[in-house]
N, CA, C and O atoms as a GROMACS GRO file, in nm:
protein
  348
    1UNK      N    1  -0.439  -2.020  -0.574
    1UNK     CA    2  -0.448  -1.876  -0.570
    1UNK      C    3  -0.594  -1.839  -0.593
    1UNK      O    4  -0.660  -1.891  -0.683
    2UNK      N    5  -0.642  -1.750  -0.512
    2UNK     CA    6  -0.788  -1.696  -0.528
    2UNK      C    7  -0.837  -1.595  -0.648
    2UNK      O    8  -0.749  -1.510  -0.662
    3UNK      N    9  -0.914  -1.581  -0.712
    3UNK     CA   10  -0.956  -1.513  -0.760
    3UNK      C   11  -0.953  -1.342  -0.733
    3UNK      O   12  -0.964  -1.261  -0.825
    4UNK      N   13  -0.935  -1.305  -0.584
    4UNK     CA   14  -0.895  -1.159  -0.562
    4UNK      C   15  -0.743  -1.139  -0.588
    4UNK      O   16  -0.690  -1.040  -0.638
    5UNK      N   17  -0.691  -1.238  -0.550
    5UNK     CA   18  -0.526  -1.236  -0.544
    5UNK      C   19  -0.508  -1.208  -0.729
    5UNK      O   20  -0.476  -1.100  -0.779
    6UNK      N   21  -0.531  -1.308  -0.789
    6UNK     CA   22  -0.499  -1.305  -0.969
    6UNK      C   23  -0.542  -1.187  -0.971
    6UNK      O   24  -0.454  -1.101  -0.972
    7UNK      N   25  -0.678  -1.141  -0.972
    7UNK     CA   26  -0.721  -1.006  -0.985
    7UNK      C   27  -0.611  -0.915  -0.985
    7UNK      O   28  -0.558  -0.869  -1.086
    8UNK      N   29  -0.576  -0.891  -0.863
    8UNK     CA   30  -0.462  -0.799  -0.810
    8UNK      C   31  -0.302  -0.798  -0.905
    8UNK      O   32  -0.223  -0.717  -0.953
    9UNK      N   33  -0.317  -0.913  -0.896
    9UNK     CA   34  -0.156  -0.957  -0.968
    9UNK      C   35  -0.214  -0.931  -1.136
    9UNK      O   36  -0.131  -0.920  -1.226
   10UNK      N   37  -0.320  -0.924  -1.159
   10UNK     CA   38  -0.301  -0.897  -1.315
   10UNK      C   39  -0.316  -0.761  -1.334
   10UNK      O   40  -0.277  -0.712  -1.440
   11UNK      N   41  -0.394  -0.651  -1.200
   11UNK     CA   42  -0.383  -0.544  -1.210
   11UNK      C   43  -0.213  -0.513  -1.198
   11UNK      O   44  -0.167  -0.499  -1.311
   12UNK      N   45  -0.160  -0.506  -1.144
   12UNK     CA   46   0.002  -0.468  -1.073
   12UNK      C   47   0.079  -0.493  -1.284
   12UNK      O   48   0.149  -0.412  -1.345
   13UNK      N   49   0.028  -0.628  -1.334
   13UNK     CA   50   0.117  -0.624  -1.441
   13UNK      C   51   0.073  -0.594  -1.499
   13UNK      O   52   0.156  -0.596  -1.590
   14UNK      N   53  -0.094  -0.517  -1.580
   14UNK     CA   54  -0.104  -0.420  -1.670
   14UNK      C   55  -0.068  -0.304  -1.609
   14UNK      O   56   0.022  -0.265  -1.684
   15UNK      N   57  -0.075  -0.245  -1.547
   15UNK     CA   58  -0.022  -0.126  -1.520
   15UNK      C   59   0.152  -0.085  -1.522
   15UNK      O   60   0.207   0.023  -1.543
   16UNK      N   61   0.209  -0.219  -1.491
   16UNK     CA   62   0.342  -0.178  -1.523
   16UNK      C   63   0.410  -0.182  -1.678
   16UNK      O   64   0.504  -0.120  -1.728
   17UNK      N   65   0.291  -0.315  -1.746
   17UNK     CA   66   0.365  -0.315  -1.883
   17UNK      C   67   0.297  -0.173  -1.888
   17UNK      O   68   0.380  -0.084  -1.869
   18UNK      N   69   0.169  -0.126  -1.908
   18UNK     CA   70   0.106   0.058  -1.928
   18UNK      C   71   0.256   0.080  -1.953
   18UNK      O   72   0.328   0.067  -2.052
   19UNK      N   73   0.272   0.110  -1.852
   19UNK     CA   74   0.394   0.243  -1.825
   19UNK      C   75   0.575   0.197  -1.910
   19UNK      O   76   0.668   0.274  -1.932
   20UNK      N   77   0.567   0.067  -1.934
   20UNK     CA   78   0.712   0.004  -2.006
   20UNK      C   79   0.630   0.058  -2.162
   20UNK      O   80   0.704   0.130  -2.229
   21UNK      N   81   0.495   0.034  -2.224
   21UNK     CA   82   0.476   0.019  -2.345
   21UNK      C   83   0.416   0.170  -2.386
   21UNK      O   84   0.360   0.190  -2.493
   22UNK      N   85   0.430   0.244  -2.312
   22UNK     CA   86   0.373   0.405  -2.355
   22UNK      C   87   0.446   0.469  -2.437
   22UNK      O   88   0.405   0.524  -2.539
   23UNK      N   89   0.605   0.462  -2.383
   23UNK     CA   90   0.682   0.573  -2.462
   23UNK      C   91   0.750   0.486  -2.604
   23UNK      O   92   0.865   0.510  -2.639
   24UNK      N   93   0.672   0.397  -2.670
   24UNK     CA   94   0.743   0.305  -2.753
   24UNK      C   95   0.688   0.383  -2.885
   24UNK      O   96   0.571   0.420  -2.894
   25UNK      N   97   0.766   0.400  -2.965
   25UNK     CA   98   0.709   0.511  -3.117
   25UNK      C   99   0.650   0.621  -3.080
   25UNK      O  100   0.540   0.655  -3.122
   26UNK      N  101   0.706   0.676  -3.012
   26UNK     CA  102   0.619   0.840  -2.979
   26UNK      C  103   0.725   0.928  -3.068
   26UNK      O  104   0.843   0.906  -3.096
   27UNK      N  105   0.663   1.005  -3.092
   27UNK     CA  106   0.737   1.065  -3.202
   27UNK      C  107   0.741   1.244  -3.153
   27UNK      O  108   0.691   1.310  -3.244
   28UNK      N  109   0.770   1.299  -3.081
   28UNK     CA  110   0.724   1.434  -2.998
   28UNK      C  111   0.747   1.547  -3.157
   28UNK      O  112   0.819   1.574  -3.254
   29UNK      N  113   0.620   1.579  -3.083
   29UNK     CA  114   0.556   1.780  -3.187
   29UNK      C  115   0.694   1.866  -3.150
   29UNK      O  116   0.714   1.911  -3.037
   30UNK      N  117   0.781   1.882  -3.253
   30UNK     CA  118   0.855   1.972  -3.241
   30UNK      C  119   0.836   2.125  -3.248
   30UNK      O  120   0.911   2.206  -3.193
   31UNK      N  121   0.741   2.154  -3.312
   31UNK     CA  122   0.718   2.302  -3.303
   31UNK      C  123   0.645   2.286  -3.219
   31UNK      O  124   0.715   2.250  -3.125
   32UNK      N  125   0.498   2.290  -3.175
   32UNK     CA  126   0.440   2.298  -3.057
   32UNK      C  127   0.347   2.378  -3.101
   32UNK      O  128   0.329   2.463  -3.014
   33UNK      N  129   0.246   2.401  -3.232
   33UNK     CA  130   0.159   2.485  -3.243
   33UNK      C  131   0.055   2.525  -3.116
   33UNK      O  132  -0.041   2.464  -3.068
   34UNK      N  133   0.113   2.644  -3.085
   34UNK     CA  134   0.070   2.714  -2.967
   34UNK      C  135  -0.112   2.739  -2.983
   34UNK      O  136  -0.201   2.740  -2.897
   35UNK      N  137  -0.116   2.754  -3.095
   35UNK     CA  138  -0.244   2.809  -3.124
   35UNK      C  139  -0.368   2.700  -3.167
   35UNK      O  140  -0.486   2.720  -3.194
   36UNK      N  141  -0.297   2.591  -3.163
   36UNK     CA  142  -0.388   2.429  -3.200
   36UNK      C  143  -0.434   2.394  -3.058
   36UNK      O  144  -0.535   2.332  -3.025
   37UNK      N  145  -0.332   2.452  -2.977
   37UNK     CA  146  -0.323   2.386  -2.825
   37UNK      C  147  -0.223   2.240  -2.782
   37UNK      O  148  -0.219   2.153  -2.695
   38UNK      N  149  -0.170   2.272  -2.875
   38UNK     CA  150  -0.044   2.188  -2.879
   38UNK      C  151   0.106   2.221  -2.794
   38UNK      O  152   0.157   2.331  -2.810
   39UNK      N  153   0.162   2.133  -2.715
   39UNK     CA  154   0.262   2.160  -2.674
   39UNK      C  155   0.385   2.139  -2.737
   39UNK      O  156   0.379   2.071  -2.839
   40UNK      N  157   0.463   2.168  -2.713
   40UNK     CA  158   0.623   2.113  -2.741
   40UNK      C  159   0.661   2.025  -2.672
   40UNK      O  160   0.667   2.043  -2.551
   41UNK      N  161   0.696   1.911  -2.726
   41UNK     CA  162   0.726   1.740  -2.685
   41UNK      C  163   0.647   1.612  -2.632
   41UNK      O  164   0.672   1.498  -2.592
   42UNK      N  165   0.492   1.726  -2.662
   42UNK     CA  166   0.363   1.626  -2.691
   42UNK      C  167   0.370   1.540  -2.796
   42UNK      O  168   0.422   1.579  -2.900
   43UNK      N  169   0.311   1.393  -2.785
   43UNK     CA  170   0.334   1.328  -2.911
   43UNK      C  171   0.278   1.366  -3.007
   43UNK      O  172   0.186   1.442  -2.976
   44UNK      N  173   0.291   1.343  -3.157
   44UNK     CA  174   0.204   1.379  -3.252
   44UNK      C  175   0.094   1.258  -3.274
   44UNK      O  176  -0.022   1.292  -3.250
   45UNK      N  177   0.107   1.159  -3.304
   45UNK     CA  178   0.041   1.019  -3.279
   45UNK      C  179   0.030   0.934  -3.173
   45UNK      O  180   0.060   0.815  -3.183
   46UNK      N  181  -0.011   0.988  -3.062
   46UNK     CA  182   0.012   0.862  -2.920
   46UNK      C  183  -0.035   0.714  -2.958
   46UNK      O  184   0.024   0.618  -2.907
   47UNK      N  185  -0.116   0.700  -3.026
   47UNK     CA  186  -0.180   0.574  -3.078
   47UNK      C  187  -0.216   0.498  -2.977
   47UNK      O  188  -0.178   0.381  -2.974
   48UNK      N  189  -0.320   0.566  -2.842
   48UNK     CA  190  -0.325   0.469  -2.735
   48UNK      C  191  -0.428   0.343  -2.724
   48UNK      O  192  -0.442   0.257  -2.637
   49UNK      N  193  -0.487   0.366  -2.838
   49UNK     CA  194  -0.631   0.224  -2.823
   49UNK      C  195  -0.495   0.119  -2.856
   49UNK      O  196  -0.493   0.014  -2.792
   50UNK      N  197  -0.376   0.145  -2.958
   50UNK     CA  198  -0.329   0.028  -2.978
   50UNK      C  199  -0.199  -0.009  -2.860
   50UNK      O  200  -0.130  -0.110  -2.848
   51UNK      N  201  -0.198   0.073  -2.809
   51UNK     CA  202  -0.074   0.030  -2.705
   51UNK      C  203  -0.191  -0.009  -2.596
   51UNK      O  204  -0.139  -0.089  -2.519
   52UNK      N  205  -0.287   0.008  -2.569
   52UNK     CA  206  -0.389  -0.058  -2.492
   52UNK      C  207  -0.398  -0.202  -2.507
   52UNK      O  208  -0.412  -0.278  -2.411
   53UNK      N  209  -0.389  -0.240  -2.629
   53UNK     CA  210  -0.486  -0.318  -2.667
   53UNK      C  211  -0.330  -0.410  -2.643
   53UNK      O  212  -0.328  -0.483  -2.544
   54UNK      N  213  -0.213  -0.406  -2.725
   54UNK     CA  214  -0.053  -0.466  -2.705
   54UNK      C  215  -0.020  -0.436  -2.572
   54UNK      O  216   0.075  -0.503  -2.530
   55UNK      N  217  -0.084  -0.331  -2.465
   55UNK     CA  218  -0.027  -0.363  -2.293
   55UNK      C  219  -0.140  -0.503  -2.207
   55UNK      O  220  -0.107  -0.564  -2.105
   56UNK      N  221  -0.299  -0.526  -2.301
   56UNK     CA  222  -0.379  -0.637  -2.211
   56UNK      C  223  -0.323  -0.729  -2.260
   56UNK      O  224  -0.286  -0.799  -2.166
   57UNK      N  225  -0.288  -0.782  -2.372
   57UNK     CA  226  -0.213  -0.868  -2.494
   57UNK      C  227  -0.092  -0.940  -2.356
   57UNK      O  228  -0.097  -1.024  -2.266
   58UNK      N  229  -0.007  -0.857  -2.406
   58UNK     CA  230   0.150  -0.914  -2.324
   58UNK      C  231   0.143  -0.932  -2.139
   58UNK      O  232   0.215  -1.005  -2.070
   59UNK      N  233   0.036  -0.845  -2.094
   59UNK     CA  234   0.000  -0.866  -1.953
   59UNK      C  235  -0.082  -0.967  -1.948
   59UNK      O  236  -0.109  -0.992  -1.831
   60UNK      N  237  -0.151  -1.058  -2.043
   60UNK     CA  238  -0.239  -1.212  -2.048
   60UNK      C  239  -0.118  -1.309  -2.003
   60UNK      O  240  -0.117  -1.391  -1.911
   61UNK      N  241  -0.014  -1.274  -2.098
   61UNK     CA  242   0.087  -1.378  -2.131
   61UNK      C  243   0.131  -1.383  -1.964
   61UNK      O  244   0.109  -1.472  -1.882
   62UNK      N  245   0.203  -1.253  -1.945
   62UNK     CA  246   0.301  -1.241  -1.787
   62UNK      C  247   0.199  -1.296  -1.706
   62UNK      O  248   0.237  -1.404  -1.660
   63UNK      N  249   0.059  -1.259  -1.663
   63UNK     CA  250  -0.019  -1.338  -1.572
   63UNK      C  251  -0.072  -1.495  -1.585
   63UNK      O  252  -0.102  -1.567  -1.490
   64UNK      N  253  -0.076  -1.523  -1.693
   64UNK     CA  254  -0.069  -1.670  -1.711
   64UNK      C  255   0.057  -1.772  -1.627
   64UNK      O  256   0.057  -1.866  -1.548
   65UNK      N  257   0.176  -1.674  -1.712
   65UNK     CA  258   0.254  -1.730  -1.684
   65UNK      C  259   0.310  -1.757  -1.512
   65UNK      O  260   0.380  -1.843  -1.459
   66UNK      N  261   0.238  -1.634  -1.464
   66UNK     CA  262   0.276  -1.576  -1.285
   66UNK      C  263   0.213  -1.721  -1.186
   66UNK      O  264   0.257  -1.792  -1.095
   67UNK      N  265   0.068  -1.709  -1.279
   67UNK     CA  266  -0.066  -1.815  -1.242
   67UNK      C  267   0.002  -1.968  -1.205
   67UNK      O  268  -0.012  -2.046  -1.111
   68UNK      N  269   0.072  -1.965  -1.315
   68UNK     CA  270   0.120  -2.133  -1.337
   68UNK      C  271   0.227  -2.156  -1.287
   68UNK      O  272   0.250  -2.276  -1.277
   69UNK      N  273   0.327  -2.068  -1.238
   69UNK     CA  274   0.432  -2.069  -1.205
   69UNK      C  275   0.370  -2.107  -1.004
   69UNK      O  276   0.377  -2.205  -0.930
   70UNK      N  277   0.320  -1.975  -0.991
   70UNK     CA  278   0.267  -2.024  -0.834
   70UNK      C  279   0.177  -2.120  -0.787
   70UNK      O  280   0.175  -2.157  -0.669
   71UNK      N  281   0.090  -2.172  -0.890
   71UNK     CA  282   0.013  -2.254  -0.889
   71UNK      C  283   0.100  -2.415  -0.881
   71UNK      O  284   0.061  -2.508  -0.811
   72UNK      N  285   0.195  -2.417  -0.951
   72UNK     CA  286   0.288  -2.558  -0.976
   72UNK      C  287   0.360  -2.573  -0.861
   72UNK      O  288   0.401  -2.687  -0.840
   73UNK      N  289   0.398  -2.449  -0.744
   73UNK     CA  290   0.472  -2.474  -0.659
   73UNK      C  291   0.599  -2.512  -0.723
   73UNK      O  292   0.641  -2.622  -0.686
   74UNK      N  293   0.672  -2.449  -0.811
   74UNK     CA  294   0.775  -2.451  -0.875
   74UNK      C  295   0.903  -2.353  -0.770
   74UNK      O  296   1.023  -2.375  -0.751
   75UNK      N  297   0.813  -2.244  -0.720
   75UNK     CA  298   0.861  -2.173  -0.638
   75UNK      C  299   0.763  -2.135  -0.489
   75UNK      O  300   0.667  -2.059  -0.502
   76UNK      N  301   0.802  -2.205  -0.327
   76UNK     CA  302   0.720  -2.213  -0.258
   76UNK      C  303   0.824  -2.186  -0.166
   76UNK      O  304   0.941  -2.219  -0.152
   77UNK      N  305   0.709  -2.090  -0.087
   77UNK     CA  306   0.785  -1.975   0.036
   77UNK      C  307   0.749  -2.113   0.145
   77UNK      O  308   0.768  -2.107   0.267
   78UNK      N  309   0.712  -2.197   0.095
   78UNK     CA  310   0.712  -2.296   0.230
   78UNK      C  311   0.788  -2.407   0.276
   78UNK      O  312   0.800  -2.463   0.386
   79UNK      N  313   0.841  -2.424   0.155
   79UNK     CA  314   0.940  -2.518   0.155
   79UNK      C  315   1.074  -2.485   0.103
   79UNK      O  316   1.081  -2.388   0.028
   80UNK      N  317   1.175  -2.547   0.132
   80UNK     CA  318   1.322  -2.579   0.048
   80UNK      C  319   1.369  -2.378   0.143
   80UNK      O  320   1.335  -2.301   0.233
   81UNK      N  321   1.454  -2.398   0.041
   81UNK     CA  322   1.518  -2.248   0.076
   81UNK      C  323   1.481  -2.149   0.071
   81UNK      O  324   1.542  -2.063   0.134
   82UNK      N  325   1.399  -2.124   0.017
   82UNK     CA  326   1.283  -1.975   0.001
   82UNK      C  327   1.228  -1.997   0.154
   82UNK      O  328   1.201  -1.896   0.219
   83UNK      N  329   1.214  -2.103   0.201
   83UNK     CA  330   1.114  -2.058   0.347
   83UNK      C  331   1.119  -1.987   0.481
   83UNK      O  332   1.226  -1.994   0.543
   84UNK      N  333   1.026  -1.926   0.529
   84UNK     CA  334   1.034  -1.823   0.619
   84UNK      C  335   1.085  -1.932   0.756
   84UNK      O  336   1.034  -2.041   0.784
   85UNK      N  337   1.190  -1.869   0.820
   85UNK     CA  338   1.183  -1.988   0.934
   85UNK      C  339   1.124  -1.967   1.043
   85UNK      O  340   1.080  -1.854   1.061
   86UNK      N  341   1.106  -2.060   1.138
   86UNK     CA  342   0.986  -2.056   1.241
   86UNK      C  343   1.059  -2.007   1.330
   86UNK      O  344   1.181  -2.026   1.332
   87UNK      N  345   1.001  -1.944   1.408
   87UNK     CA  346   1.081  -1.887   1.558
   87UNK      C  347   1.039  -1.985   1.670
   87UNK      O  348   1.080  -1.969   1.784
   0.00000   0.00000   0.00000
């Protein structure tokens, strides 16, 4: 696998853990001080440097693991039953 391809594939899985690890302990502003500039069901603590930091964390692991998995030919669109057949 090339270096643009991993690229790509490690973009695709931080961005999806992003979006699985955002709404985890959000705790939403029930009143909504209008006058702070606060909404109603804005979080009060988003805490995003650390869900940043726990979405590059667990997206190392999934792309490692993606890396080695396609890299081993454990699973190959070219052979056995996964393969595309020839016309």
């Amino acid at each position: 696998m090339g270096w643009f391809i991993s690229f790509v594939i490690f973009a695709l899985v931080w961005w999806t853990v992003l979006f699985c690890v955002l709404p985890v302990g959000v705790k939403p502003d029930v009143q909504g001080d209008i006058e702070a500039g606060g909404w109603r069901g804005a979080p009060t603590q988003p805490m995003i440097w650390r869900k940043l930091l726990w979405t590059t964390a667990i997206s190392v692991v999934l792309w490692l693991a993606i890396v080695w998995l396609v890299d081993s030919n454990i699973i190959s669109f070219r052979d056995e039953w996964l393969a595309i057949p020839d016309r």
